[in-house]
C-alpha positions in Angstrom: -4.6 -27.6 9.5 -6.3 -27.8 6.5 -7.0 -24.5 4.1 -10.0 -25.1 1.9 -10.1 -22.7 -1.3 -11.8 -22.9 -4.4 -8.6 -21.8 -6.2 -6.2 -23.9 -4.3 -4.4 -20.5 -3.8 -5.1 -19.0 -0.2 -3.6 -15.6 1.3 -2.4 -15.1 4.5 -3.4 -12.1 6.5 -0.8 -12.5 9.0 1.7 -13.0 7.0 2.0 -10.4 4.0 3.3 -12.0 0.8 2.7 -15.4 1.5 0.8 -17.6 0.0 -0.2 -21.3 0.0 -1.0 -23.6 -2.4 -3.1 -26.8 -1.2 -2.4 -29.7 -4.3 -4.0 -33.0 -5.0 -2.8 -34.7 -2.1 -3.6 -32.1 0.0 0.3 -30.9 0.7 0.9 -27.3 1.4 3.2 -25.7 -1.3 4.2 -22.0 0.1 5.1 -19.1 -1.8 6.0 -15.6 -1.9 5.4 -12.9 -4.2 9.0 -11.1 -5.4 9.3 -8.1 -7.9 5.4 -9.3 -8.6 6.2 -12.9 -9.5 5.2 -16.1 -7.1 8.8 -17.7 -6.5 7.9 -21.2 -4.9 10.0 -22.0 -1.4 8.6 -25.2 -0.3 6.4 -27.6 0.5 5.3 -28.6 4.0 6.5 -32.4 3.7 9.5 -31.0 2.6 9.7 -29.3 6.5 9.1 -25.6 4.8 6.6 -23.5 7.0 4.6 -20.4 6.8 7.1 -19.0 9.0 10.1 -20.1 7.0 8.6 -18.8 3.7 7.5 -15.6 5.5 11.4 -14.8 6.6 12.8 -16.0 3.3 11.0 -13.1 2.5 11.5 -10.3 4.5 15.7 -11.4 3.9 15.0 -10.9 0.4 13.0 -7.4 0.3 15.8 -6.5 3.2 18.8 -6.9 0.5 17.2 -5.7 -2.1 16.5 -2.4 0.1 19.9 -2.3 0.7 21.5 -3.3 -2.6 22.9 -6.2 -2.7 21.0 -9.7 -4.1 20.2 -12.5 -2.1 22.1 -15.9 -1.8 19.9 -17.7 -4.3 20.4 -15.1 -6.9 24.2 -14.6 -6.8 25.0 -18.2 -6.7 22.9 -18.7 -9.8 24.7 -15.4 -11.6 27.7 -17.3 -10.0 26.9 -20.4 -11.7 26.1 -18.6 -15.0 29.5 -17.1 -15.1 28.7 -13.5 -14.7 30.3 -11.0 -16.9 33.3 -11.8 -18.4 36.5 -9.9 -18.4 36.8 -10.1 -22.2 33.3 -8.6 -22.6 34.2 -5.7 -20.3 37.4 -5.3 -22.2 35.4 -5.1 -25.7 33.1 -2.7 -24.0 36.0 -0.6 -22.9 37.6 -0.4 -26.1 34.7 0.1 -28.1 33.7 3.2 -26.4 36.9 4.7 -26.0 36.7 4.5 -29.9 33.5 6.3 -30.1 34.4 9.0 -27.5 38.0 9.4 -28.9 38.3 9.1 -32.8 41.7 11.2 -33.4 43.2 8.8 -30.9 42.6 5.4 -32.6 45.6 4.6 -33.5 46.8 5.0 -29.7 43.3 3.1 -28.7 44.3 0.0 -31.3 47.9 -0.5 -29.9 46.7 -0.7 -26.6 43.9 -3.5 -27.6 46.9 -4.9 -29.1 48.8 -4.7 -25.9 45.6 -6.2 -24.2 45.4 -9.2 -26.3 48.9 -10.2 -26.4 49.4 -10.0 -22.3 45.8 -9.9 -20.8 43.8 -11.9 -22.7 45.3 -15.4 -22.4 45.2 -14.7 -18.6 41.9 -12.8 -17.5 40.2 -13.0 -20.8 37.6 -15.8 -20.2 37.2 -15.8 -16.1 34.3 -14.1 -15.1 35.4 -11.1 -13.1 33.5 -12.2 -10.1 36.5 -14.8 -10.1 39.5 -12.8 -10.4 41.3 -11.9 -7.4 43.4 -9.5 -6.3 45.7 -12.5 -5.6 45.7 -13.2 -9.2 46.6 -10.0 -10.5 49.5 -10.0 -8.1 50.8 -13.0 -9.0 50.5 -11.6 -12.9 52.1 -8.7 -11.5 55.1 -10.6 -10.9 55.4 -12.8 -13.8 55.7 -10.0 -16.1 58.2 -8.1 -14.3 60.5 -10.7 -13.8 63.4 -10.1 -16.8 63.6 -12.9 -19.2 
């Protein structure tokens, strides 16, 4: 099944969102259009069909109607590192600052307090990592007497 277009880009009625890209050695290259950019899934001699790319995405505009990001996306933010617990601490005490000036001297003990027990532990994992497990553990290390 051969698509002929002068373009090389051909859109498929029967499947919304999908198109198909025929290169130079006539191979089928499908993508599908996401949050108005082409995002490429496959080719056919890579065993990717119209149907493939067609559910790859219907999954994607289901979890993003429901919240959450699909599997290719959160393993990438995963592989980024995601948001630090550092920077969320920074944030914190930054605008507790802004919002509370006649306590700063309060606010700066208690980013004293976070540096000297927090940081070393939590400080550079991204907070997608840190378990509840973890803070348990912490839990106990500090409440044991020395």
């Amino acid at each position: 099944m051969a698509l002929m277009s002068y373009n090389k880009f051909a859109n498929t009625n029967k499947y919304p969102g999908v198109r198909i890209y025929i290169s130079e050695n006539n191979d089928m290259i499908f993508y599908v259009r996401l949050d108005g950019k082409d995002i490429k899934v496959g080719s056919k001699s890579e065993g990717v069909n119209i149907t493939y790319a067609y559910n790859k995405k219907k999954e994607y505009d289901t979890k993003k109607r429901n919240g959450e990001l699909p599997d290719s996306i959160a393993k990438k933010q995963l592989a980024k590192g995601g948001l630090k617990f550092d920077d969320i601490a920074k944030a914190f005490f930054d605008y507790k600052l802004e919002q509370t000036p006649d306590k700063t001297e309060n606010i700066k003990e208690q980013i004293c307090m976070y540096e000297q027990y927090h940081k070393s532990k939590f400080g550079s994992l991204a907070t997608s990592l840190i378990s509840s497990e973890m803070i348990q553990d912490f839990k106990i290390i500090v409440n044991t007497p020395f």
